[in-house]
The first five atom37 places (N, CA, C, CB, O) and aatype in JSON, in Angstrom:
{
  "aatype": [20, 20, 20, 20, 20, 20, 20, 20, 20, 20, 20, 20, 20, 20, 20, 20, 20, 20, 20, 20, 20, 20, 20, 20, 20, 20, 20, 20, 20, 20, 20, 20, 20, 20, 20, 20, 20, 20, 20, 20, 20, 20, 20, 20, 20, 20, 20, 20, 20, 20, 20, 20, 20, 20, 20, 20, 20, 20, 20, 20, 20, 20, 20, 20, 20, 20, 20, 20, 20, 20, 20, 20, 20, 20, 20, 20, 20, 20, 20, 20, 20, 20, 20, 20, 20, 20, 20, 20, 20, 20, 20, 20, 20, 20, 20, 20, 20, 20, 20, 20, 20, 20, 20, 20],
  "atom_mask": [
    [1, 1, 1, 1, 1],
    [1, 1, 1, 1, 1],
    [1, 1, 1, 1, 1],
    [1, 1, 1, 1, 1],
    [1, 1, 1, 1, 1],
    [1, 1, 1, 1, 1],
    [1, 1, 1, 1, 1],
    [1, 1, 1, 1, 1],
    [1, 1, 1, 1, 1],
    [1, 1, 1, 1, 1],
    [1, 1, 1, 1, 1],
    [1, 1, 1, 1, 1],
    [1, 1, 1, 1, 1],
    [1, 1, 1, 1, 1],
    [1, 1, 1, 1, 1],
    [1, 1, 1, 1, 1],
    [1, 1, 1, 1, 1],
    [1, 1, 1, 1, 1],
    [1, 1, 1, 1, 1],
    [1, 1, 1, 1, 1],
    [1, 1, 1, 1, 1],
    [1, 1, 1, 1, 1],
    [1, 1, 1, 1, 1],
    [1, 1, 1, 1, 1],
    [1, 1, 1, 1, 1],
    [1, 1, 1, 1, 1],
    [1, 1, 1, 1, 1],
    [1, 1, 1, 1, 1],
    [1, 1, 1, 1, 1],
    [1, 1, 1, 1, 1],
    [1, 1, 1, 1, 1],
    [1, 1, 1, 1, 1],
    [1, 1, 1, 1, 1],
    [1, 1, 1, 1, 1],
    [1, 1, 1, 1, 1],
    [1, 1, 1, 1, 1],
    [1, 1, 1, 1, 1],
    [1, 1, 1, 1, 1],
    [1, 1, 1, 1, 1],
    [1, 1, 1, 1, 1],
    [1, 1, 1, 1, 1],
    [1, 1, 1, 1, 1],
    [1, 1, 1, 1, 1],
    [1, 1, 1, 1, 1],
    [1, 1, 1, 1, 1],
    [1, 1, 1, 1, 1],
    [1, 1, 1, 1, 1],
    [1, 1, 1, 1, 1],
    [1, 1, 1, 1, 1],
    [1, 1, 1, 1, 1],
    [1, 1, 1, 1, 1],
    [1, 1, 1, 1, 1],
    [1, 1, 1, 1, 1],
    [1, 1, 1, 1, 1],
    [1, 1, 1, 1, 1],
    [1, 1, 1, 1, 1],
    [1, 1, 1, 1, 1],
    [1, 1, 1, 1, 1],
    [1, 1, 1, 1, 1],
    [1, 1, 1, 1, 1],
    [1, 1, 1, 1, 1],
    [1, 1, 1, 1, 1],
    [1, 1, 1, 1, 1],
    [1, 1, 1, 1, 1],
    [1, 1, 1, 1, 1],
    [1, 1, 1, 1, 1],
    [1, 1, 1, 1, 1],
    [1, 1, 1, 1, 1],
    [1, 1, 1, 1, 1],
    [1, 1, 1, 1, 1],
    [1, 1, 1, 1, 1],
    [1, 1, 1, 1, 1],
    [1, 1, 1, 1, 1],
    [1, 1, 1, 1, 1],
    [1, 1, 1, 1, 1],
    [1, 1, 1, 1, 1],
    [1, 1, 1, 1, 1],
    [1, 1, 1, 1, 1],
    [1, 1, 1, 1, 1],
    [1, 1, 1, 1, 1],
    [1, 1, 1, 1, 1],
    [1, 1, 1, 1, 1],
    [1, 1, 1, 1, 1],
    [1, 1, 1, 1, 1],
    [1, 1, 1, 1, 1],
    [1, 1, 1, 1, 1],
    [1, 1, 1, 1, 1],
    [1, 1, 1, 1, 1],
    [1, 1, 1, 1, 1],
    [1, 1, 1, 1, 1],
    [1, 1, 1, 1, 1],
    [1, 1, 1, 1, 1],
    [1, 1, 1, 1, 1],
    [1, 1, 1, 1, 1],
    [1, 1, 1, 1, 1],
    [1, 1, 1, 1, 1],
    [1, 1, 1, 1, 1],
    [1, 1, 1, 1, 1],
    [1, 1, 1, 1, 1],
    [1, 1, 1, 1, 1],
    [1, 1, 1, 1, 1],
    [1, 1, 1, 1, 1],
    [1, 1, 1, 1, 1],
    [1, 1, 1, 1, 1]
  ],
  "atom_positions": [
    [[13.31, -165.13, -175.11], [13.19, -164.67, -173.73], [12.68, -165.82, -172.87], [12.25, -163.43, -173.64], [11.8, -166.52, -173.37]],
    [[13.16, -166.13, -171.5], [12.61, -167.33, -171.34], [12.66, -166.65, -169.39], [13.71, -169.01, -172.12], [13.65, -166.15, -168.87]],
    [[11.56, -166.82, -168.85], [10.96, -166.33, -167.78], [11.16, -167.35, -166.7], [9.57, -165.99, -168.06], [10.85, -168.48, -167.07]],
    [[11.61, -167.25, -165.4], [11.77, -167.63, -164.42], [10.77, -167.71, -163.32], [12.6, -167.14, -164.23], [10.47, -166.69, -162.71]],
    [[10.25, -168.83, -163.03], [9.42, -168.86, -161.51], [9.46, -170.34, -160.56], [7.63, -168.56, -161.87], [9.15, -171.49, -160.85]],
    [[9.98, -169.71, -159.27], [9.89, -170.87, -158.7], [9.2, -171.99, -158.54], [9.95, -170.69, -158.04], [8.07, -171.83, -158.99]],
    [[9.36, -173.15, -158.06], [7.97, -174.18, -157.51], [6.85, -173.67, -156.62], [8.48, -175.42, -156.59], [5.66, -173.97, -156.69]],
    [[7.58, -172.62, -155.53], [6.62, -172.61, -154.89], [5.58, -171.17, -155.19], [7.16, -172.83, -153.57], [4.54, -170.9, -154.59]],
    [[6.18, -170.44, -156.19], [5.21, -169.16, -156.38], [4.5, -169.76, -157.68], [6.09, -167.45, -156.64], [3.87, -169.0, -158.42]],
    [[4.62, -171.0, -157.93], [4.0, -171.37, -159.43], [3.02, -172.21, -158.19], [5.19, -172.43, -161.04], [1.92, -172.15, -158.73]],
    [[2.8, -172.89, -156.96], [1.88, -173.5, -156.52], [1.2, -172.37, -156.14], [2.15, -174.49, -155.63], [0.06, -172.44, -156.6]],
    [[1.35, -171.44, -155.55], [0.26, -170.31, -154.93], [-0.08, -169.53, -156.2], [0.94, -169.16, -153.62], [-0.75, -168.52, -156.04]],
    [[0.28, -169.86, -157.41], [-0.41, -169.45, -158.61], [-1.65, -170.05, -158.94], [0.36, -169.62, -159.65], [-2.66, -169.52, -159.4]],
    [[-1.37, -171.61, -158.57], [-2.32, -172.4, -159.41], [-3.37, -172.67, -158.33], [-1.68, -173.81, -160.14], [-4.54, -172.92, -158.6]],
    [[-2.75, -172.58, -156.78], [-3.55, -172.9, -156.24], [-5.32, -171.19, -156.08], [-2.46, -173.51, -154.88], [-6.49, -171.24, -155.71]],
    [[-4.58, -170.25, -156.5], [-5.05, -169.27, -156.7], [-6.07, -168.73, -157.8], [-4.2, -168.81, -156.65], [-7.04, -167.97, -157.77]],
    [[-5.36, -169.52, -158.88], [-6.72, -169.69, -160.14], [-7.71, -170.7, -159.76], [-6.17, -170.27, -161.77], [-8.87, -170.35, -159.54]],
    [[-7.35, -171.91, -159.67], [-7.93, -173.43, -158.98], [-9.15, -172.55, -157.96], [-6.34, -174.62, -157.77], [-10.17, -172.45, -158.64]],
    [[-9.29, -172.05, -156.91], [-9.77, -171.13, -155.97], [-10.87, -170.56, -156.64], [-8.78, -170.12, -155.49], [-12.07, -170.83, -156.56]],
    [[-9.99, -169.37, -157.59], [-11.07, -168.52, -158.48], [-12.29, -169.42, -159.47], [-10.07, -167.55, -159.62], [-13.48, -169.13, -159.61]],
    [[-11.39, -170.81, -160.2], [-12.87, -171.53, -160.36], [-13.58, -171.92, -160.03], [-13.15, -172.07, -160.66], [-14.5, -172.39, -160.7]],
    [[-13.46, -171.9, -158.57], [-14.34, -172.59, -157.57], [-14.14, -174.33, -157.48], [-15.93, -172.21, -158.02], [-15.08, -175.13, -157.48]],
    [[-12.63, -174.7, -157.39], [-12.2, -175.81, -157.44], [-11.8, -175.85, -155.79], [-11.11, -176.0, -158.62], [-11.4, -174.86, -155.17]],
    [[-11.97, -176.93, -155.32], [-11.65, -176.83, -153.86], [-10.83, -178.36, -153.79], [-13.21, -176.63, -152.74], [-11.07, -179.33, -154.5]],
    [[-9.58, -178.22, -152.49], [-8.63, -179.55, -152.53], [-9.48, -180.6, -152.79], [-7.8, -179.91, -151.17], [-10.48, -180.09, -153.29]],
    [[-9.66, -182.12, -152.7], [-10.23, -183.03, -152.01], [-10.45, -183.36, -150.81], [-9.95, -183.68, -152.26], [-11.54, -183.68, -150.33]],
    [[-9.02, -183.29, -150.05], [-9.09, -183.29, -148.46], [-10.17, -182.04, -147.7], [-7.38, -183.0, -147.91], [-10.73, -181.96, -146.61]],
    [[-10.12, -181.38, -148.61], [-11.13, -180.28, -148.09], [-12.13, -180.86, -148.0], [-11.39, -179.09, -148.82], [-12.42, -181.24, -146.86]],
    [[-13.24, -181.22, -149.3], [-14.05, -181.69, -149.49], [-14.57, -182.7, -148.85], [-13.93, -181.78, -150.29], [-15.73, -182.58, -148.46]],
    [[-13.97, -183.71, -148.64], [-13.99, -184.93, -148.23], [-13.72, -185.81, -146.7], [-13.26, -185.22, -149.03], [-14.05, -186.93, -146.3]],
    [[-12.92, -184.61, -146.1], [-12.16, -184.57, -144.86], [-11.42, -185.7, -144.79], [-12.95, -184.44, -143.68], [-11.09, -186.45, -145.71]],
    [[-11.15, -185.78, -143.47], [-9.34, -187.08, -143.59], [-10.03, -188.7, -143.77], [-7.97, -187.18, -141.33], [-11.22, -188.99, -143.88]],
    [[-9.27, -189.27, -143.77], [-9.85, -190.81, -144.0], [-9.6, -191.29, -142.67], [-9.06, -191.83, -145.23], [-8.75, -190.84, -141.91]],
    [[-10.32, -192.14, -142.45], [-10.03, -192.63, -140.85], [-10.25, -194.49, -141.27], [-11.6, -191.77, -139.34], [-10.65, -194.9, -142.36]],
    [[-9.96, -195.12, -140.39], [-9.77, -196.59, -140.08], [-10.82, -197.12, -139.78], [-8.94, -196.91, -139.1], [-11.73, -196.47, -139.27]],
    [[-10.92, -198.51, -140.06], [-12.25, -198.97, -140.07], [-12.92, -198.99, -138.6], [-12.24, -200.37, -140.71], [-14.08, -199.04, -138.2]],
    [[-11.84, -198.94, -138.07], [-11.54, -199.22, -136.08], [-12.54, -197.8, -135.7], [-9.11, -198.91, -135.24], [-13.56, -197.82, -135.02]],
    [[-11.98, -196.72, -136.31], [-12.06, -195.43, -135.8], [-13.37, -195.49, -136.53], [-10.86, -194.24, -136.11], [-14.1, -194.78, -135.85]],
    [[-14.06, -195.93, -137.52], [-15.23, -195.72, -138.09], [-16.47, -196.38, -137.28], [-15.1, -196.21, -139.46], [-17.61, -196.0, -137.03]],
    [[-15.72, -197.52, -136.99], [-16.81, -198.67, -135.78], [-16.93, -197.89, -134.72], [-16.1, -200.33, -135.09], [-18.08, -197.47, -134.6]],
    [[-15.7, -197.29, -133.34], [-16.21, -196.0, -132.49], [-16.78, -195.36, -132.32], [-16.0, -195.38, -132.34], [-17.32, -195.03, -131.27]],
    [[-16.93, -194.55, -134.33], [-17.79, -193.46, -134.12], [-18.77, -193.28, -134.53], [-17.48, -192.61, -134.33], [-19.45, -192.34, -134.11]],
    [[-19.29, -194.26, -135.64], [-20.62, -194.45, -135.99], [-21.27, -195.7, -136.12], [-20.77, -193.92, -137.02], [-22.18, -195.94, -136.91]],
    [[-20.75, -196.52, -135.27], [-21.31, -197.98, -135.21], [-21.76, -198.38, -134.16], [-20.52, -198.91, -135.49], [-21.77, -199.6, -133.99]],
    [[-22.23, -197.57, -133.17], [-23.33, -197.12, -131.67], [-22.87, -198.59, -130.84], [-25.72, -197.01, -132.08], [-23.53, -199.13, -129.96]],
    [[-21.86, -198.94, -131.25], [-21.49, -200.42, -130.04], [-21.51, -201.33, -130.8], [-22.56, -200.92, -128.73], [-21.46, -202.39, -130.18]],
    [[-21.58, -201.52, -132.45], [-21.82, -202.75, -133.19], [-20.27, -203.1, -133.42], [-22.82, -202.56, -134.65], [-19.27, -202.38, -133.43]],
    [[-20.44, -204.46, -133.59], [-18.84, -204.78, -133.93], [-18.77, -205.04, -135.34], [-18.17, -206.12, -133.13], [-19.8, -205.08, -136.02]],
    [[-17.48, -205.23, -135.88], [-16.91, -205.09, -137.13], [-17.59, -206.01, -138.15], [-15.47, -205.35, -137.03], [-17.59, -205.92, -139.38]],
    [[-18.04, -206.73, -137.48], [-18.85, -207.89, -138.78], [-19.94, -207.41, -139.11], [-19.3, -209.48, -138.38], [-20.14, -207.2, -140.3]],
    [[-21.34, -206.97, -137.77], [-22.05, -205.91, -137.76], [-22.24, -205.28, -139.11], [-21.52, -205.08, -136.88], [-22.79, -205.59, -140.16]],
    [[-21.57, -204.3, -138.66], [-21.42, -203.08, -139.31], [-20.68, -203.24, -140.79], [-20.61, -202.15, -138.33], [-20.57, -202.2, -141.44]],
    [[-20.1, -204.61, -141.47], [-19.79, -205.03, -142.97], [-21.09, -205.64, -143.14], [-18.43, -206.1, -143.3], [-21.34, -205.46, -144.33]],
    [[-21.69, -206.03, -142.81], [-22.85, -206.98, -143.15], [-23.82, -205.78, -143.02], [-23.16, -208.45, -142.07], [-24.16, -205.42, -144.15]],
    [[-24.37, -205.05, -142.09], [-25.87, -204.58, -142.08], [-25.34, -202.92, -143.03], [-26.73, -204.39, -139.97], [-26.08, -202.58, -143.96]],
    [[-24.22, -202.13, -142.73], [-24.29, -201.06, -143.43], [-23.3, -200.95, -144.76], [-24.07, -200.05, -142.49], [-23.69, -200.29, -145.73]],
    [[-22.11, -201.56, -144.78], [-21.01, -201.6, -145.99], [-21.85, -202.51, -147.19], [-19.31, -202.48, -145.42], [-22.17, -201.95, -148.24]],
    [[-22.06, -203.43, -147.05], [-22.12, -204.67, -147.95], [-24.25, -204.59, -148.22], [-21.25, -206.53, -146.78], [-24.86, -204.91, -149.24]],
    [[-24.65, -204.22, -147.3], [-25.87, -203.9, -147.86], [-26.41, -202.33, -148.62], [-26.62, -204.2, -146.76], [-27.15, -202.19, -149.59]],
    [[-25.67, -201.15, -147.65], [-26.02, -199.62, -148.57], [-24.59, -199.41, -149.36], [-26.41, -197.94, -147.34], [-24.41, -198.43, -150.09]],
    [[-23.98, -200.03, -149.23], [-22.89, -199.63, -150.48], [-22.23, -198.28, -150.63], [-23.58, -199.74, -151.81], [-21.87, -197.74, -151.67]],
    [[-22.13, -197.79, -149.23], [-22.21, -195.77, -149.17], [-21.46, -195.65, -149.81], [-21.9, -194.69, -147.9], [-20.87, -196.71, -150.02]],
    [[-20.88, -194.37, -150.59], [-20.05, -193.62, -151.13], [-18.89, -193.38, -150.34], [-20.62, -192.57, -151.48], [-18.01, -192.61, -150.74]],
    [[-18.8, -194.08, -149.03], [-18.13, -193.11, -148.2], [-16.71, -194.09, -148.32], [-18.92, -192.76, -146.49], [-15.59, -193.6, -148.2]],
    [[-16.94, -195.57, -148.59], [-16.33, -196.35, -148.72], [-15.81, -196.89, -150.06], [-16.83, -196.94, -148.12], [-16.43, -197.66, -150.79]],
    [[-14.28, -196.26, -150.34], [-14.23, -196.66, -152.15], [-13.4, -197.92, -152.16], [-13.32, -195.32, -153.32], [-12.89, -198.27, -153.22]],
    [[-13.24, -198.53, -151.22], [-12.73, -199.93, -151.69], [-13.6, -200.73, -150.53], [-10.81, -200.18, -151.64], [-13.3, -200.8, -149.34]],
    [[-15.1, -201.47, -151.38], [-16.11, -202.16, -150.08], [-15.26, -203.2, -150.16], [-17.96, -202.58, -150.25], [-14.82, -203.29, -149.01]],
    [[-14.9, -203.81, -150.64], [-13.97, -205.26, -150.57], [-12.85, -205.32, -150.58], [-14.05, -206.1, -151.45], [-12.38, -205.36, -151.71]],
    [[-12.04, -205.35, -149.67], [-10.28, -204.5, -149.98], [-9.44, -205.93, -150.06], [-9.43, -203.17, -148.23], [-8.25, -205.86, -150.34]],
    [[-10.13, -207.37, -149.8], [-9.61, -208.48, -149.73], [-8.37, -208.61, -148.69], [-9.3, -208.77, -151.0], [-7.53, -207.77, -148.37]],
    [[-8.58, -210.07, -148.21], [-7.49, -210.4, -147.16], [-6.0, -209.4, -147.09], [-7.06, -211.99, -147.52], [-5.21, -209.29, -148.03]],
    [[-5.91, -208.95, -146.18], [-4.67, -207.85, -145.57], [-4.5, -206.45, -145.94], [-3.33, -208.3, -145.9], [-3.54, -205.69, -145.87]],
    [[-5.9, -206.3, -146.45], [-5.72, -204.83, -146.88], [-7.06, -203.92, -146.11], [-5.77, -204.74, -148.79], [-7.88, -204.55, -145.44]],
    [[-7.16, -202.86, -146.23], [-8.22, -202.34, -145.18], [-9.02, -201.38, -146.55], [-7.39, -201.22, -143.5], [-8.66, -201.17, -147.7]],
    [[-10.07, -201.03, -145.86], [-11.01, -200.08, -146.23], [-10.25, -198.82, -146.12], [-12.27, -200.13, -145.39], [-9.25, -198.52, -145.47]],
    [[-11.08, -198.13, -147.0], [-10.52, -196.54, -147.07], [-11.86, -196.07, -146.78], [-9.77, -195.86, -148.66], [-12.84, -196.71, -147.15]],
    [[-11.96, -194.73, -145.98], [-13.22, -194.23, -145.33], [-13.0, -193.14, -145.48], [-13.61, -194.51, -144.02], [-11.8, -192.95, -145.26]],
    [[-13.67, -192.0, -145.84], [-13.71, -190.63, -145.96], [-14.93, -190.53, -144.97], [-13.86, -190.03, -147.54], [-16.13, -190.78, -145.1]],
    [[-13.99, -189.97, -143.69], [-15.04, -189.52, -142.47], [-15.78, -188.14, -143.23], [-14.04, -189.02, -140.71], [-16.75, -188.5, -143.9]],
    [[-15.61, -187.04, -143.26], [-16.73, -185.87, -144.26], [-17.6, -186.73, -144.7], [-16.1, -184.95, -145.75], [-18.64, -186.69, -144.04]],
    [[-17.61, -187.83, -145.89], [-18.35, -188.0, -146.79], [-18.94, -189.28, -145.75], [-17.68, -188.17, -148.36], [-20.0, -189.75, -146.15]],
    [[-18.49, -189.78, -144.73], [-19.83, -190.9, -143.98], [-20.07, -189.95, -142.95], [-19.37, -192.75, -143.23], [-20.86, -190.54, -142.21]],
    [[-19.77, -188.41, -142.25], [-20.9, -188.28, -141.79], [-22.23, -187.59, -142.42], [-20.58, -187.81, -140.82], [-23.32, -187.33, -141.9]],
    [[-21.58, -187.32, -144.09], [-22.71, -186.79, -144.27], [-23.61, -188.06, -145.33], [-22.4, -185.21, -144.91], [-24.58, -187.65, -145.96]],
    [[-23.35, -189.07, -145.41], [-24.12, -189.88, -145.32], [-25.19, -190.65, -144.61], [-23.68, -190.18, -145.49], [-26.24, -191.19, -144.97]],
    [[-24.48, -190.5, -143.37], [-25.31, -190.89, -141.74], [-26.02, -189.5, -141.63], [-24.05, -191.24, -140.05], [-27.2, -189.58, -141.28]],
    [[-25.57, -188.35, -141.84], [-26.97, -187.74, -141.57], [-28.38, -188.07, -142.7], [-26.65, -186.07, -141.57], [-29.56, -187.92, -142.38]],
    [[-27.97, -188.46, -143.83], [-28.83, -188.48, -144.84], [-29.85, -190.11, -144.55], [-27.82, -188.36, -146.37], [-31.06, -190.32, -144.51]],
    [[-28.99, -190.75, -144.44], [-29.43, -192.25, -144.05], [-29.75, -193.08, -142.41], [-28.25, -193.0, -144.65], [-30.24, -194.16, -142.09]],
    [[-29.32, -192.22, -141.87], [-28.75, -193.35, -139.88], [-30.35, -193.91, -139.92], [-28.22, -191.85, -137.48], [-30.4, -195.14, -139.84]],
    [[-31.78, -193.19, -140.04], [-33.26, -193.76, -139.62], [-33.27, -194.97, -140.62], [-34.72, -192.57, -139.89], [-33.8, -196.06, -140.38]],
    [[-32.64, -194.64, -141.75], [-33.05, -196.19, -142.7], [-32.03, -197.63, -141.61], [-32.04, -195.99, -145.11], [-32.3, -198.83, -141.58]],
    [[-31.31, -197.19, -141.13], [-30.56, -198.66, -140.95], [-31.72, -199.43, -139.37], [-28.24, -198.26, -140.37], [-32.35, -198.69, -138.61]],
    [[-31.71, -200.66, -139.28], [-32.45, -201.12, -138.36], [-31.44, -201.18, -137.42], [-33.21, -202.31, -138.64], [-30.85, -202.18, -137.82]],
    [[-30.73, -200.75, -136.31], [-29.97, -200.58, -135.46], [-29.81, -202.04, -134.45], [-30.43, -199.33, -134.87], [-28.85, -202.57, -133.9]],
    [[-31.04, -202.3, -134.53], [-31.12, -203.7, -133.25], [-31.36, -205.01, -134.11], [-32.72, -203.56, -131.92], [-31.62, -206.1, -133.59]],
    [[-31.24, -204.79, -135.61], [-31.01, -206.44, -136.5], [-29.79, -207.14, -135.96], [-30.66, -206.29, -138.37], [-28.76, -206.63, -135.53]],
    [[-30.19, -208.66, -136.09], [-28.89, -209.05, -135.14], [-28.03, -209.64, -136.67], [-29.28, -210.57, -133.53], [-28.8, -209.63, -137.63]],
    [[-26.97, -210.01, -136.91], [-26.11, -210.72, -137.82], [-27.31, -211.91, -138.17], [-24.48, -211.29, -137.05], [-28.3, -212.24, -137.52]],
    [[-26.87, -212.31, -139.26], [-27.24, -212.85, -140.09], [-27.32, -214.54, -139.54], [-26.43, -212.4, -141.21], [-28.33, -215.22, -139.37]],
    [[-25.91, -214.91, -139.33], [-25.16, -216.04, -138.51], [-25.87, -216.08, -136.84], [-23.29, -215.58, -138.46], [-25.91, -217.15, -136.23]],
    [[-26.47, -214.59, -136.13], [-27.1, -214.84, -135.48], [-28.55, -215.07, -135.12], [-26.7, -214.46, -135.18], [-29.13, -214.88, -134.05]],
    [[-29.04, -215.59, -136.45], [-30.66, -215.26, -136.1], [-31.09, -216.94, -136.02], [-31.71, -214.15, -137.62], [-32.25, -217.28, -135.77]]
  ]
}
């Protein structure tokens, strides 16, 4: 005997047990990834891109960032969910008005 089910009533199957274990997407979890551009806007209070690799990427190492070194022509990956809930956990530790390194 050999039983028939589509692709898509076999995804609202699994996505339905997945649910019941209390498994949730990633994108859920994690929310969308945004650009390093869009990350400097929104949580880098006016610091520019070197800034903000030097005083918060390359010194706290957040979780929020899974490739800190993406090397020449490739970009960072950022899970906005998981850096703002890092910045709520951390924003008082960072010194906001340290100047670059190159500028002191």
């Amino acid at each position: 005997m050999e039983v028939s089910i589509s692709k898509d009533e076999l995804k609202v199957a699994v996505k339905e047990i997945l649910t019941d274990m209390g498994y949730t997407p990633t994108k859920a979890a994690n929310g969308k990834s945004i650009s390093f551009e869009e990350f400097c806007k929104k949580y880098g209070r006016g610091h520019g891109k070197a800034w903000i690799k030097e005083k918060i990427f390359y010194r706290y190492k957040p979780d929020f960032v899974s490739n800190i070194h993406p090397g020449k022509g490739r970009s960072f990956r950022i899970s906005d969910g998981l850096a703002a809930e890092w910045f709520a956990k951390h924003e008082k530790e960072i010194d906001w008005d340290e100047p670059l390194e190159r500028d002191k």
